[in-house]
LORO-16892 format. One record per atom (N, C-alpha, C): x, y, z. Coordinates in steps of 0.05 Angstrom, whole numbers, plus 5000, padded with zeros to 4 digits. Atoms other than C-alpha are relative to their C-alpha. Example, Ala and Ser with C-alpha at 12.3 -4.5 7.8 and 13.67 -1.06 7.14 Angstrom:
BEGIN
501849765000/524649105156/501850245000/498449764999/527349795143/498550225014/
end
This chain:
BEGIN
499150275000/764914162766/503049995008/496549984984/771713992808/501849844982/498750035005/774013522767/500750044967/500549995021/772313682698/502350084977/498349885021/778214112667/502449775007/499050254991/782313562701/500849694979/500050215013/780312972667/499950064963/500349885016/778613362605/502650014991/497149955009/785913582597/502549724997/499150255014/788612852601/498949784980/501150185025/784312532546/500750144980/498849915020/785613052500/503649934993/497950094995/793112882518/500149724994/500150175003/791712232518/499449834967/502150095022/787712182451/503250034980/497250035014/794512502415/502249794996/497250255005/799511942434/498049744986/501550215015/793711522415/499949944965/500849915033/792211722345/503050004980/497250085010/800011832334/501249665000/498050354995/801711062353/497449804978/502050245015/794810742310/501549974969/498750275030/797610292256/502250034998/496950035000/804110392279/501249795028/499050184978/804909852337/499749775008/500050345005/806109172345/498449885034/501550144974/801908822404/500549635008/499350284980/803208182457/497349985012/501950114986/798907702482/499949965037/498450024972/798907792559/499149635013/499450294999/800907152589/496549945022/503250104989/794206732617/497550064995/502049975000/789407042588/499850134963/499750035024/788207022505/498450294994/501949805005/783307602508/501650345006/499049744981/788108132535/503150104990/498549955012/792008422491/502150325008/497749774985/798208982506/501350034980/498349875025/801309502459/502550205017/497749774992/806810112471/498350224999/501349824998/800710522471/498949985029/502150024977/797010282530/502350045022/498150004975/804010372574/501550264990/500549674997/805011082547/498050125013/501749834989/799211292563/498549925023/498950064973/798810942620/501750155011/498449824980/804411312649/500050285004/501749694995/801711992633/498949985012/503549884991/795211882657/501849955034/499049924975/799411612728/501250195013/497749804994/804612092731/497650315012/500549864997/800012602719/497850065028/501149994973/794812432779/502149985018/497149974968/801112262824/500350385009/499449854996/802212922819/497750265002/501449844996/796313342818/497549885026/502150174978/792012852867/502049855014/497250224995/799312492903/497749895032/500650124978/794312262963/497549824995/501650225004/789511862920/500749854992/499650185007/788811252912/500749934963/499950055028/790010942829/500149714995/500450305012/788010262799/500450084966/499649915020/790910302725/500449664989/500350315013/789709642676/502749864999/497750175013/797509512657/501550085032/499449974979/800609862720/499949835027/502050174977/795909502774/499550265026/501049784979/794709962841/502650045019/497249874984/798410492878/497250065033/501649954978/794410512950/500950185022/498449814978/795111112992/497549905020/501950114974/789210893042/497350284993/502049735014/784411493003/497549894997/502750035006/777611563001/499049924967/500249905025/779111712928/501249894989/498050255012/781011192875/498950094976/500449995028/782711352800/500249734987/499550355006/781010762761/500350074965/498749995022/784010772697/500749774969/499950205013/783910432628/501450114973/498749905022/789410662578/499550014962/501250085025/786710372514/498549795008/502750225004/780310042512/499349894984/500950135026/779109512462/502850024986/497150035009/787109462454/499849834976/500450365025/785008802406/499950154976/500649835021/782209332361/501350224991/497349845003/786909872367/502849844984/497750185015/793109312346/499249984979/499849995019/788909132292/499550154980/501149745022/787609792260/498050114996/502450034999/780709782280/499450335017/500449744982/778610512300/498249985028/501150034975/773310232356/502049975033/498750044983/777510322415/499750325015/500649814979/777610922477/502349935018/499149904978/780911202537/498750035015/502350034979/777311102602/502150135025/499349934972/778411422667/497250115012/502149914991/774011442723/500750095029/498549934972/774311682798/497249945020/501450024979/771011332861/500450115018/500049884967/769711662928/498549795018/499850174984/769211092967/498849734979/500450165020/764810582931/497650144987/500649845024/761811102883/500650184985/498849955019/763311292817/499050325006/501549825005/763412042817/499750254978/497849795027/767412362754/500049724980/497750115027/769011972685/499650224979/499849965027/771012082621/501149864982/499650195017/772211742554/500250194982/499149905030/776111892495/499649854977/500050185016/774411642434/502350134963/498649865030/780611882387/499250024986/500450095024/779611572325/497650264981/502349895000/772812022322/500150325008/499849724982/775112672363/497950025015/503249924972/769412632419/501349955017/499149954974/770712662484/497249955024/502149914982/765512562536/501150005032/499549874957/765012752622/497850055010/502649964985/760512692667/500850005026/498749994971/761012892742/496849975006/502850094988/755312652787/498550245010/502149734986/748913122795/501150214977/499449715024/752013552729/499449944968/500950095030/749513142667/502949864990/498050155014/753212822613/500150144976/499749785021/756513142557/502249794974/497550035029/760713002482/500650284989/499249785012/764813512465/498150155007/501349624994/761614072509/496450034997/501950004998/755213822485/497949785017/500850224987/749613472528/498449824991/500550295018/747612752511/497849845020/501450194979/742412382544/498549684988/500350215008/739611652531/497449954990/502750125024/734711302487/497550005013/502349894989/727911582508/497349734989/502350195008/723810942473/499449835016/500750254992/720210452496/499549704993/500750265016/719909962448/503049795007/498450165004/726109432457/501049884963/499450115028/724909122386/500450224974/499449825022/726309782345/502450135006/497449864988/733109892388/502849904988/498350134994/739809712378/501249975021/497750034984/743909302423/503049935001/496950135000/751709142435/499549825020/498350224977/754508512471/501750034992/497149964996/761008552483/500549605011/498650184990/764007812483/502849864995/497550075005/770307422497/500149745001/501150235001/771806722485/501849945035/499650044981/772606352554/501349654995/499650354997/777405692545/500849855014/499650194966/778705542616/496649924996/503450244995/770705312615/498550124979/501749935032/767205412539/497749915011/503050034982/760405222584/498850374999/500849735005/761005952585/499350114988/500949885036/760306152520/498749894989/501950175007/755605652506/497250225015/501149914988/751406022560/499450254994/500349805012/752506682534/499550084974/500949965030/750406522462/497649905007/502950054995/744406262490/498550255012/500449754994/743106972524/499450174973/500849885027/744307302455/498349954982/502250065006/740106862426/497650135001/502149884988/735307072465/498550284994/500049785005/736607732460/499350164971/500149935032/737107872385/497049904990/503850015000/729107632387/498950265009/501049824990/727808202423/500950284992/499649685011/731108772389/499650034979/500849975034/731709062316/503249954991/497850105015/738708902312/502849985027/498349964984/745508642351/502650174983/497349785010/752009092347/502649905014/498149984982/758708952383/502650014990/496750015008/765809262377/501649955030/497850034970/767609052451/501050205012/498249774990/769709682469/498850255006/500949904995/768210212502/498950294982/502649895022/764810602443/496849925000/502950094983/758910182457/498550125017/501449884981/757710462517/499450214997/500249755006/758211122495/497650084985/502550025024/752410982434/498049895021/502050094992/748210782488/500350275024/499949694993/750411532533/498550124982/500749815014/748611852472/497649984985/503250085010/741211502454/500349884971/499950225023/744611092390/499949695001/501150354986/743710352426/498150145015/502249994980/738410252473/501649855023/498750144984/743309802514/502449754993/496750185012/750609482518/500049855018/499350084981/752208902555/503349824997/497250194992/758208442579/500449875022/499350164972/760207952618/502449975016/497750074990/767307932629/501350255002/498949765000/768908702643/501849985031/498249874981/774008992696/499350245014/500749684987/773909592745/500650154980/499249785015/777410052697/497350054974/502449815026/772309902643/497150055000/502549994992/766510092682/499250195011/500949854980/767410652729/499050274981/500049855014/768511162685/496850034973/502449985022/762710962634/498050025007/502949974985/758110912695/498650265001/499449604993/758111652713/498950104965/500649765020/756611872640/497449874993/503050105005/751211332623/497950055022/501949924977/747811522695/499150334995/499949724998/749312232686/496950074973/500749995025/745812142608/496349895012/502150174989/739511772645/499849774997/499750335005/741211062633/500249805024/500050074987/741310562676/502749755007/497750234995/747710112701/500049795022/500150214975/747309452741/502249714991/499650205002/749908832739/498249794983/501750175016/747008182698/497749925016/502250114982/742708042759/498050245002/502249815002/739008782752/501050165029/499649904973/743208922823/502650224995/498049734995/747709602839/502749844993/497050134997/755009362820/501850135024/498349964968/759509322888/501850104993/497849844995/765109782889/500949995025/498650034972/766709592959/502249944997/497450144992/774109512977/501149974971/497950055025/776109692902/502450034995/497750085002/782509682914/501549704994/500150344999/782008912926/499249994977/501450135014/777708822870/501050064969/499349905033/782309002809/500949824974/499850245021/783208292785/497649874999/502550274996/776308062794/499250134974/501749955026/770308052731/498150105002/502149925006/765008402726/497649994981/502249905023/758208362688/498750244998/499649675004/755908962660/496849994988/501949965020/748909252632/499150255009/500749665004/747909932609/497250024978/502249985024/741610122581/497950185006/502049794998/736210582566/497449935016/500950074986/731810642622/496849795000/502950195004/724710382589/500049664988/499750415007/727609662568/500949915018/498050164966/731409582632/499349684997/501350194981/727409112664/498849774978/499950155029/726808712591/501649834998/498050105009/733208712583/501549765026/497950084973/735708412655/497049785007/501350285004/729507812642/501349784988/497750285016/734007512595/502249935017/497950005002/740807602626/500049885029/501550124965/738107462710/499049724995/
end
C-alpha cells in the first residue's frame, strides 16, 4: 500500500493535538452559515496535515475545510477535514474525527479517519480492504433493514426550512423501516457503518472533505456509497467543487436499494 504509512503517521499526529486541545477551546460561528463551527484545533491541525503534504507530495493538489485549495494542476488532490463534527468537539462531545482522503482524478483512492477520543484509526487504499487499528472491518452482512441501525446526519437549513421539513419527512419514513435511528453528525457514523455496527448513514448537506476519505474505507469494507438519488457521486473538477453540497448514503450492501426508495 503506497500510501498507507503516510496517512497513518498524520492521524496519529493528528489525533494528539486533538485529544490535547478537547475541553480546552473556545469555538466561533463561521460567518453565513450557523452550522459551521471553527476552533484552534481545526487550524492546527489543519496546518500540519498541509505543511506536511506540501512537503512530502509539493506537486499535489490539496482541498483542506478551513484553508480552502492549493492547485498545482495534479492528477492528485488531498481532500482534507481537520476536525469533523467541530460542533461536538467545542462542546465536549467525544463524537468527532479526522478525515483525509486522496483523489486521482475523480476517484477516491486512499483515506483515513481518526477517531481520537476512542484511539481507532482506520485506512483503506483501493483494491487492499479496510482496516481499524491494523485490524480488518467489513460491513453489515444482513439483510433485514428493520433489525439495523441507522444514522442521519442533519443540519438545520434557515435560508429555506422547506428543507428540513422535507428531510424530517424522509426520516420519518425511514425510522419505519429500521430497528432504530442514531445520529452524532459526524464522521463516527460512517465508520459504525465500515465496521458492520449501522447498516447505513446518511446526509444531506456534506462537503468534499467529508466524504472522500470515508468513501474508500466504507467501499474498501463492502458498503456501498452513492448519492440520495442511488447515483456514483461526481468528483469531476474537484477542485471547483469545494464549496458545493453534497448528499451522502453509505450503507450495507443488502438494504441499499431500500434505503435509496425513501431518499430518491
Amino acid at each position: 500500500m503506497v500510501y498507507k504509512d503516510f496517512i497513518l503517521g498524520l492521524l496519529k499526529k493528528s489525533s494528539l493535538i486533538a485529544k490535547e486541545k478537547f475541553g480546552h477551546v473556545s469555538s466561533t460561528i463561521k460567518q453565513g452559515d450557523n452550522n459551521q463551527v471553527l476552533t484552534e484545533a481545526d487550524l492546527e491541525i489543519g496546518r500540519v496535515l498541509v505543511e506536511q503534504i506540501k512537503k512530502d507530495y509539493p506537486d499535489h493538489n490539496i482541498i483542506d475545510e478551513e484553508s480552502g485549495v492549493i492547485d498545482n494542476g495534479s492528477e492528485f488532490t488531498w481532500v482534507i477535514d481537520p476536525v469533523d463534527g467541530t460542533s461536538n468537539f467545542a462542546a465536549g462531545i467525544h463524537m468527532y474525527g479526522v478525515i483525509i482522503g486522496l483523489l486521482k482524478d475523480d476517484l477516491p483512492i486512499a483515506g483515513g479517519v481518526a477517531l481520537p477520543a476512542f484511539d481507532e484509526i482506520y485506512f483503506a487504499e483501493k483494491g487492499y480492504g479496510a482496516y481499524r487499528n491494523e485490524t480488518k472491518i467489513s460491513v453489515n452482512k444482513g439483510v433485514d433493514l428493520i433489525k439495523m441501525l441507522v444514522a442521519y446526519g442533519i443540519d438545520s437549513h434557515l435560508e429555506d426550512t422547506k428543507i428540513t421539513e422535507k428531510e424530517l419527512r424522509i426520516i420519518g419514513q425511514l425510522v419505519n423501516k429500521i430497528q432504530n435511528l442514531r445520529c452524532t453528525n459526524s464522521v463516527y457514523d460512517a465508520m459504525m457503518v465500515a465496521e458492520g455496527k449501522f447498516g447505513a448513514y446518511l446526509n444531506r448537506s456534506m462537503r468534499i472533505w467529508d466524504i472522500v476519505g470515508p468513501q474508500v474505507i466504507i467501499e474498501e469494507a463492502g458498503g456501498v456509497v452513492t448519492d440520495f438519488t442511488g447515483n456514483k457521486i461526481d468528483y469531476t473538477d474537484a477542485i471547483l467543487k469545494w464549496k458545493e453540497h453534497f448528499t451522502f448514503i453509505s450503507s450495507a450492501p443488502n438494504v441499499f436499494k431500500e434505503i435509496v426508495k425513501i431518499t430518491s
